[in-house]
N, C-alpha and C positions, 0 to 999 in steps of 0.2 A: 715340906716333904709329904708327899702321899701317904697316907696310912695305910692302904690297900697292899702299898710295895714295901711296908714294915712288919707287917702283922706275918705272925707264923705261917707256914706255905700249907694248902692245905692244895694242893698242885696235884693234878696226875704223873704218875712217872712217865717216861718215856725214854727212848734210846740212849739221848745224851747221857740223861741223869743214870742209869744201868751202867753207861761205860764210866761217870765217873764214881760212882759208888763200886765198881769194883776195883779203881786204881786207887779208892781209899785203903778197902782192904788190904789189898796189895802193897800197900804206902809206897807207890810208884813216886807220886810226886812228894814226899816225905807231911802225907796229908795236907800238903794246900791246896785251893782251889782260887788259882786267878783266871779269871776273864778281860775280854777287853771287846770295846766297840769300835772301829776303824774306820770313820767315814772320809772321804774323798770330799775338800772343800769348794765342788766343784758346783753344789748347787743345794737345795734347799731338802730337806731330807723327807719322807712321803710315808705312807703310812707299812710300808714293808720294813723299811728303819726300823719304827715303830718296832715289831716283832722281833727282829733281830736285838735290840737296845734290851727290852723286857728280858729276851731271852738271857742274854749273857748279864744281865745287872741280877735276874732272879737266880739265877746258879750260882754266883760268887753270894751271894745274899744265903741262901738256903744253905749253904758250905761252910757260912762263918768265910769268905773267902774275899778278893777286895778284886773289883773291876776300874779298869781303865777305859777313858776317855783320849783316844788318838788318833790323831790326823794322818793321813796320807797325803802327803800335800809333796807328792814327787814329780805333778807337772802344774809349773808355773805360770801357762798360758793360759788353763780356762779357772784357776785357784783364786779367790779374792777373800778379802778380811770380812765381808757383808756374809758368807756362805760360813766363815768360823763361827762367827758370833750369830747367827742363826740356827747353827746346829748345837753352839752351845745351851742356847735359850730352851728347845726342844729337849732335849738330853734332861735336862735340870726340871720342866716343866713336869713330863712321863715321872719325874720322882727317882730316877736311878743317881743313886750318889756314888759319884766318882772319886769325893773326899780329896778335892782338886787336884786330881792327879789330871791334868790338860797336856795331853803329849803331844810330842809333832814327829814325825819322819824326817823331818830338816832335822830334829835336833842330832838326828846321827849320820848327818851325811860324810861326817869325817871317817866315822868308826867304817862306814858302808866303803869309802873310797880306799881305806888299807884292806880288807878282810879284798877286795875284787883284787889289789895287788897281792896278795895271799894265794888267792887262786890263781892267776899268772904264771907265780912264781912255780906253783907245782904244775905249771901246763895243762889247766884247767880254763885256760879263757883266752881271748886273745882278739886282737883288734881288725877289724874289717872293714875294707873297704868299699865293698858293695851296698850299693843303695838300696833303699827301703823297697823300690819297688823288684831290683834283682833279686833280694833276700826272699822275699814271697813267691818269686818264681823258679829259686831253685828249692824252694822246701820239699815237693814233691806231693803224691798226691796220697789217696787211703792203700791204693792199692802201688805205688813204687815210691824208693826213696827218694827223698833229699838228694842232691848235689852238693859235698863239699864246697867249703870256699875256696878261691884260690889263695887267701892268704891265713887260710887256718893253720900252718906249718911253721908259721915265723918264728922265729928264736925269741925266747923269753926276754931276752935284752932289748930287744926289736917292740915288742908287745908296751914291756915298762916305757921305754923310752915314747912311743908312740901315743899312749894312757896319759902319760904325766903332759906331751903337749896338748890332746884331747880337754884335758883339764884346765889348760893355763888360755885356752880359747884362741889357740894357734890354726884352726881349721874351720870352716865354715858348717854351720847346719847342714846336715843329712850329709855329710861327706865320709864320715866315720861312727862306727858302731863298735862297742867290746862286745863280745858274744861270748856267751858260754860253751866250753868242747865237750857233747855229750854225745848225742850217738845220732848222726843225719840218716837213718837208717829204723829210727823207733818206730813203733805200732803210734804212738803218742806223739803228736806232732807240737807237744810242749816243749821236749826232750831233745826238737830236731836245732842243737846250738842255737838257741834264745837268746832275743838282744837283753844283755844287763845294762847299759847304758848307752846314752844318744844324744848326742853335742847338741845343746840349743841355750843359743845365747839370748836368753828372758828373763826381766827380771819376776826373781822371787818375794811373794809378800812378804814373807821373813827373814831371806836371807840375803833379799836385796841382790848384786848382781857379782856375791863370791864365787858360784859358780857357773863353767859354761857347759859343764854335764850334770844331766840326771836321770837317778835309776827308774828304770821301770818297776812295774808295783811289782812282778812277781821276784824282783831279785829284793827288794827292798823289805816286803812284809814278812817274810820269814825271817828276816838280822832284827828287825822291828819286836817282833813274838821272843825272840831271842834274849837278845840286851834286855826287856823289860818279865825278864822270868814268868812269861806266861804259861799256866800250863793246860789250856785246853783253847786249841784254836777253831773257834766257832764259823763258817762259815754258809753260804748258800751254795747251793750245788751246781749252778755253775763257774765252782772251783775244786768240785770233783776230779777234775782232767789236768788240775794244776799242780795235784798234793803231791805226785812224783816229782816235778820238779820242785816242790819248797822243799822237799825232804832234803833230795841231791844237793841242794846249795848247803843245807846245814852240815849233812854229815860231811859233805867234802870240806868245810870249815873246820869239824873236829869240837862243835859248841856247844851250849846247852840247846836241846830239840824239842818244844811242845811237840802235842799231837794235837791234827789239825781232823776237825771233825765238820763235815757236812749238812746243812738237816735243808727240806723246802719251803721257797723264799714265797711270800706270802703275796700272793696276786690276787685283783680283786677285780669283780666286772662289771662292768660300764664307766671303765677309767681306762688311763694308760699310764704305767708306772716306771718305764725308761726316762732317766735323767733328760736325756736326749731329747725325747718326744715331750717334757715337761718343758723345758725350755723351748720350744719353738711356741708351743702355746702362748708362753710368756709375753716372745719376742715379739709374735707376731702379732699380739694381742686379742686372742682367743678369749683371752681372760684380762683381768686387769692386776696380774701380780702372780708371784708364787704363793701370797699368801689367800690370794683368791677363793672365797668357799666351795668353790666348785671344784676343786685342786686335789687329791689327794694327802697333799702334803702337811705334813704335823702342822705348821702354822696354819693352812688351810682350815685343817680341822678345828683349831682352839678357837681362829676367827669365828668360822660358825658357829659355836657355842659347845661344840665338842668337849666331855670333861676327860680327865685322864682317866681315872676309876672307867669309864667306858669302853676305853681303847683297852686297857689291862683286861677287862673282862672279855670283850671280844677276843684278842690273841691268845686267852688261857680257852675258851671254847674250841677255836679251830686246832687247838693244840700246836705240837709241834711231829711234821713228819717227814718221810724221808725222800716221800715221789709230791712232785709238783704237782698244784690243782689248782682251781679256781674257785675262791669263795665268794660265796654271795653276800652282795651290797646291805639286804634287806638285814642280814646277821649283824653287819655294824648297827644299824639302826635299831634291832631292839635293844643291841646292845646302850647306847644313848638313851631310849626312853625306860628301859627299864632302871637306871641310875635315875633321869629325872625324874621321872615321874614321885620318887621319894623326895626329894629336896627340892624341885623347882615349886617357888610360890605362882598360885593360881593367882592371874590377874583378868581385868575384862578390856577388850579390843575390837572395834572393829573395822575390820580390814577395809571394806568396800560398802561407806555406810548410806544407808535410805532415811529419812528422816520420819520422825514418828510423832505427831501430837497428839494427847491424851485429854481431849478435851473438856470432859468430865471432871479433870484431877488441877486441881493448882498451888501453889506452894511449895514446896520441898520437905524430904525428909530424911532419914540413914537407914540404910539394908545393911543388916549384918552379912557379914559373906568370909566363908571359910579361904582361910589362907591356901592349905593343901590337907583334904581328906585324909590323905597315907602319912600325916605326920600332925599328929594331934599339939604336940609343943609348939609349932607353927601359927596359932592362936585362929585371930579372925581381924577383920579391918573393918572400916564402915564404906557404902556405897552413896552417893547422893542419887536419889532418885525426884527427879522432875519432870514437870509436865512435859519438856520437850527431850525426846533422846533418840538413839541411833542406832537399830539395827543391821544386821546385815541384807545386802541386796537378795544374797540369796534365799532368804529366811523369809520370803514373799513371793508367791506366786500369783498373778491375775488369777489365770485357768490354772486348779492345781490338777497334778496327775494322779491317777489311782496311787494309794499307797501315801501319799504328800501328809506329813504331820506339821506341817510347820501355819506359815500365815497365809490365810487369803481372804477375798474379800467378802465377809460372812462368816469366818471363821474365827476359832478363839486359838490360844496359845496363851502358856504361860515363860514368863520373864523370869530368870535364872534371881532365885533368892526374892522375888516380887509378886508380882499381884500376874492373874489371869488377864489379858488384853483381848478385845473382839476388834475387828477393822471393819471400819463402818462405811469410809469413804476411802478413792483414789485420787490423788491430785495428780497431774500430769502437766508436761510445757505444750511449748505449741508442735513439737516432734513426736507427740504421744508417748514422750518417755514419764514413769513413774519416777514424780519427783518430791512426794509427799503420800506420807498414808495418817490418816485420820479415825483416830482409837477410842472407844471403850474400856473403861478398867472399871474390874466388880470388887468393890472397896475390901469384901470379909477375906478374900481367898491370897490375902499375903502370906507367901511361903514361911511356914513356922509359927502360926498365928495360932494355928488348931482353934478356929472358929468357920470352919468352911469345910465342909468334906467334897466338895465340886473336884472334878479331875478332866486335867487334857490332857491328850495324847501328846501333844508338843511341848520341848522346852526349849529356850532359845535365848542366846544372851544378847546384850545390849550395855549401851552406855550413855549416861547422860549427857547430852547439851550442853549441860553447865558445869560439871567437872570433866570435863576431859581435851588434852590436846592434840594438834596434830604429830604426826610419825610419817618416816617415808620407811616402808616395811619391802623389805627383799625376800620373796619367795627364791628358795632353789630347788633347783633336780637334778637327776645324771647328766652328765658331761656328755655321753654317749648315749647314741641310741641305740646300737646293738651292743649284745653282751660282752665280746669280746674286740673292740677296736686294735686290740695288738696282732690282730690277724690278720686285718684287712690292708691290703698294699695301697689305698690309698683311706688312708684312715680319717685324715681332718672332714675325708667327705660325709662323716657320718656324726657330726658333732649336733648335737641337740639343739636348733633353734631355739628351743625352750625352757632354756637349764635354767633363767633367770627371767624371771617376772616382777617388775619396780612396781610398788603401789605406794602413790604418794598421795597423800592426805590421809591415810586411816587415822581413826581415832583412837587412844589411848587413855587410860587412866593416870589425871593429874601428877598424880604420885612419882608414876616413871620418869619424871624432868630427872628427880633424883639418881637415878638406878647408874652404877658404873659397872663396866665391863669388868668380867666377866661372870656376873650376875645372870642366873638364867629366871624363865618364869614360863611359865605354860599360860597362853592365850587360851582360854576356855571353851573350848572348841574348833580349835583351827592349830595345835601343837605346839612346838616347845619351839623358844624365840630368845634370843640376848641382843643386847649394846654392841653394835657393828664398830668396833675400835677404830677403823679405818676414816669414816665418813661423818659419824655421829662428831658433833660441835657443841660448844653455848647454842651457836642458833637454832642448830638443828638434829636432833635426833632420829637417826636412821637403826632398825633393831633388822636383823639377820634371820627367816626360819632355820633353825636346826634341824630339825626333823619334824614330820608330820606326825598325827597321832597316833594314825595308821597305815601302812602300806599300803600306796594307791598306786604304785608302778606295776605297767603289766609288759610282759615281754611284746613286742612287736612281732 
């Protein structure tokens, strides 16, 4: 369990928390405070979950109060057992303890199918036979009403008897609907008799194929909040237009009524955060998975080496509010590097390496090198340093440019925890690519030696020849090249050729064969990196960027 999500709240208030501190006073709800989290097991849950899960686990937390974990699982066509156990993994991962309270919506579909004969019975609902697509065209528009049905009149005997064959799978998909009698006539076109239920003969993952009706979410989640004594229903605000009718269903029930409260849903840019649009990604293999790092999605996130403590910090920043917006990408990320930067160990890598021999130098020996500055308990390891080792390509310039600290040919630099190096020679193939640089190193000026007061403007890391293996390192970026792809009507057209860059062969520190997932570490100069769960093997080790060190995205 996260320690971050136990430790005393030291949370800004905000709207929620006001309305239920004054229902404590009030001891409206006889001082408890339950929450609950309600996902839809229709797909893999994203980082907007994420906010809403934090939200409703830290109020029932902060209350002394106890949150629920439950499904909506009222349509059995797009619902599978792979989307439960994924949103459980998530749920559990974030640190919100549910204290296994694992609920379902099936589990009340019996209580859900008397309380709709309940309503019947007082000529409050009744069966219809217009199709889905009639139903949409007599609702009417902002400025005239709805059209009754023609068979919203039928005798209550009429209704039961026609409900109970509806149920027993006497009639074919989309032939009949139970609709709620409320007013075809409202400003609110929730109100305009809303389907409560809709024959369709599929089977369910947990209830297999008992029924051949089920509820819609908005007749279901309110009996849900109900039966399980909730008393603060936390939602996003496009359910602001829904809360007249969850209210109408309860009170025409006569049952116990949470208050369903609103707040805005957490969107973030250079992503898309519709189920919908994550799935066609999926499908169409945009990506290679929901769990894909380039994804949004909670597991997206933990695969990249995302920690929770990260995600908690970022959602307590943007707070929580009442009008929708769009926050920026760059705010997850410092939020991630400012978590690692404390606890990932520094290790040496390099991505795209140029070969280096120090001709001068032969033998071997150990460089002491700091684990992680920001965390002195952290200690230090040893480095092998040998004549032959690997910097990076970029870390060499033929012709340098004004401003250039790094290596060229005449030029010195010093080697991260090592000796000053001068480049004496270019080796090149027969394509005049630099395939070899040929080095000087000035014996007194090893980092920490305090026998050498000489100084270069460069430092630059590296790694030896002889300790170190190969990695196939996954650079990522935004999914999106503009800010907002949820705007554009053709949106796949703007997906980032370049969200993902494979470099296979960098080299690595020996060490890492060991490293398991989810082990983070900061490559020393090129940002924070873990064990890609996905790909990495015995054979082969593939490591994920998490984030860079620093924000090098620039709007287009």
């Amino acid at each position: 369990m996260n320690e971050i999500l136990n430790k005393p709240s030291e949370k800004k208030s905000n709207f929620i928390r006001e309305i239920i501190d004054e229902d404590l006073r009030t001891n409206k709800w006889n001082g408890r405070v339950h929450t609950r989290f309600p996902p839809e097991p229709n797909g893999y849950l994203h980082i907007g979950h994420a906010k809403s899960i934090l939200l409703n686990y830290g109020l029932a937390k902060d209350y002394n109060g106890k949150f629920n974990l439950r499904f909506d699982d009222t349509n059995p066509e797009k619902e599978e057992q792979e989307y439960v156990d994924s949103i459980v993994e998530d749920v559990k991962w974030l640190g919100a303890d549910f204290e296994n309270r694992i609920l379902f919506a099936s589990d009340y579909f019996d209580e859900m199918y008397l309380f709709a004969i309940a309503l019947i019975k007082k000529e409050k609902a009744y069966v219809c036979d217009l199709t889905a697509e009639q139903i949409r065209e007599t609702r009417g528009t902002l400025t005239e009403p709805g059209i009754e049905s023609p068979f919203r009149n039928r005798s209550v005997e009429e209704n039961l008897s026609l409900f109970e064959q509806m149920k027993n799978g006497e009639f074919p998909d989309g032939t009949k609907t139970l609709r709620a009698k409320i007013d075809m006539a409202s400003p609110n076109f929730n109100l305009r008799d809303p389907i409560m239920y809709r024959i369709l003969h599929a089977h369910h993952h947990r209830q297999g194929d008992k029924w051949k009706i089920y509820p819609t979410y908005d007749w279901a989640h309110g009996i849900e909040d109900s039966i399980e004594k909730i008393t603060h229903s936390i939602c996003t605000l496009e359910f602001e237009n829904h809360r007249p009718l969850y209210d109408w269903y309860l009170e025409q029930l006569e049952v116990y009524h949470p208050q369903q409260i609103e707040f805005a849903r957490l969107n973030l840019n250079y992503t898309v955060m519709s189920k919908r649009r994550l799935l066609k990604l999926v499908q169409e293999k945009f990506v290679d998975g929901w769990d894909d790092p380039r994804m949004p999605t909670i597991s997206g996130f933990r695969r990249r080496g995302y920690t929770p403590e990260s995600i908690i910090n970022f959602t307590d920043t943007i707070g929580v509010a009442k009008r929708d917006a769009l926050s920026d990408f760059s705010l997850l990320e410092f939020a991630i590097r400012d978590d690692l930067n404390k606890k990932a160990l520094r290790v040496m890598s390099v991505l795209k390496p140029l070969k280096v021999v120090i001709t001068n130098y032969d033998g071997e020996e150990d460089i002491e090198a700091i684990n992680n500055p920001e965390d002195i308990t952290a200690g230090t390891r040893k480095l092998k340093f040998s004549k032959e080792i690997f910097i990076e390509q970029s870390d060499f310039m033929e012709v340098p440019v004004k401003g250039y600290h790094r290596l060229f040919l005449g030029g010195e630099v010093r080697l991260r925890y090592a000796y000053i190096i001068k480049c004496d020679e270019i080796v090149k193939d027969e394509n005049d690519n630099i395939i070899e640089l040929r080095c000087t190193y000035e014996q007194d000026t090893k980092s920490g030696s305090g026998t050498s007061t000489k100084k270069v403007k460069g430092v630059i890391h590296w790694i030896s020849a002889n300790n170190c293996v190969d990695a196939e390192v996954r650079l990522y970026d935004r999914l999106f090249t503009v800010e907002n792809p949820n705007a554009e009507e053709n949106w796949l057209d703007f997906i980032n050729p370049n969200s993902l860059e494979i470099i296979e062969n960098a080299k690595i520190e020996a060490g890492l064969l060991s490293a398991k997932f989810p082990t983070n570490f900061q490559f020393e100069r090129m940002g924070y990196f873990c064990i890609d769960s996905k790909y990495s093997s015995a054979k082969k080790i593939v490591f994920n960027r998490t984030v860079s060190l620093k924000d090098s995205w620039t709007k287009k």
